[in-house]
C-alpha positions in Angstrom: 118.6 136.0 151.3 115.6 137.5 149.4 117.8 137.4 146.1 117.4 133.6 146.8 113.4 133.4 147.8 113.1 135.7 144.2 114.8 133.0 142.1 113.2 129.7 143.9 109.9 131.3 142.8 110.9 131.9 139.3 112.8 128.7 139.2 109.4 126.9 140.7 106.9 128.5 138.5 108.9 128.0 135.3 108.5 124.5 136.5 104.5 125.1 136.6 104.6 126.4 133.6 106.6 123.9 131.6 104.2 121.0 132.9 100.5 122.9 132.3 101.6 123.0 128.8 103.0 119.5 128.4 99.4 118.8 130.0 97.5 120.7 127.2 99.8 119.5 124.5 99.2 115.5 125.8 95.4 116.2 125.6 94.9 117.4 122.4 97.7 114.7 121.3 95.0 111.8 122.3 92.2 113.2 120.2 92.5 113.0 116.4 92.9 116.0 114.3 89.3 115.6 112.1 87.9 115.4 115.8 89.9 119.0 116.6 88.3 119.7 113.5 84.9 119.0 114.3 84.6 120.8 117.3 86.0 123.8 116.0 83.6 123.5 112.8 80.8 121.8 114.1 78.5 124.0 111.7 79.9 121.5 109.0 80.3 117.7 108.3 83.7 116.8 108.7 84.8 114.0 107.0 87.8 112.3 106.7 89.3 110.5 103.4 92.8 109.8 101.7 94.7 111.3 104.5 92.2 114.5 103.7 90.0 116.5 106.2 87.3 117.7 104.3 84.6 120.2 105.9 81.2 120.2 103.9 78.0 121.6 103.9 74.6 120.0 103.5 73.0 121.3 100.8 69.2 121.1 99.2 68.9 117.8 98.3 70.7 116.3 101.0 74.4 116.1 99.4 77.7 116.7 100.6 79.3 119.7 99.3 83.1 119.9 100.1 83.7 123.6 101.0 87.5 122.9 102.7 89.9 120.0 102.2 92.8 120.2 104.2 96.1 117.9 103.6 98.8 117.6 105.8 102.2 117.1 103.6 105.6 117.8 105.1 107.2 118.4 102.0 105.6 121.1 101.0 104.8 124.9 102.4 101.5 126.3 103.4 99.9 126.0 99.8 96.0 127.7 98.9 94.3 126.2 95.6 90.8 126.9 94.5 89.0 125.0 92.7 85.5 126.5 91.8 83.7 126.5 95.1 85.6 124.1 96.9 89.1 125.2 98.4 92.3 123.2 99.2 94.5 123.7 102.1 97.7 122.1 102.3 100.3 122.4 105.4 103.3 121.2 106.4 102.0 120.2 109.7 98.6 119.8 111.5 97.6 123.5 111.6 96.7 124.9 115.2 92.6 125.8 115.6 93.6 129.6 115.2 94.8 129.4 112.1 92.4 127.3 110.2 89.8 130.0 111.5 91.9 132.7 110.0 92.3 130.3 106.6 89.0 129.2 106.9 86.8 132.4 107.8 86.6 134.2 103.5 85.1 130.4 102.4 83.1 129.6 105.0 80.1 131.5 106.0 
């Protein structure tokens, strides 16, 4: 008899388990990634153009300096390129918020 209570309450709160994070997943599905962006950056601009996030910074004289661009392109692996000051980012899918801080963290200060 207990071996049976032991495996309804696994069975039950595997259950639990499997629907908070289809929860989570569905909330963050309804928001747009430069808005996931912007919340985790919100230091920065974020702006979005040609399919690119871009995170810059105000500078002196009130310009946009682009510090991060990020592209999301399936064919392709995780790929870094710098160019000068400003760094590209390109993924095969919509990086999670942990990892863009880990990418991110050397280039932006």
């Amino acid at each position: 008899m207990d071996k049976y209570l032991v495996v309804a309450i696994v069975v039950i709160l595997c259950i639990f388990i499997v629907i908070y994070t289809q929860r989570a997943d569905m909330s963050s599905a309804s928001r747009s990634f430069k808005d996931i962006v912007q919340k985790e950056f919100n230091k920065y601009k974020v702006i979005e153009k040609n399919q690119t996030i871009m995170i810059c910074e105000i500078n002196h004289r009130n310009e946009l300096d682009e510090l991060v661009l990020i592209r999301i392109d399936p064919s392709q692996k995780k790929n870094v390129r710098n160019f000068g000051r400003r760094i590209t980012f390109t993924y095969s899918k919509e990086p999670s918020v942990r990892e863009m801080r880990q990418d991110f963290a050397p280039y932006l200060s």
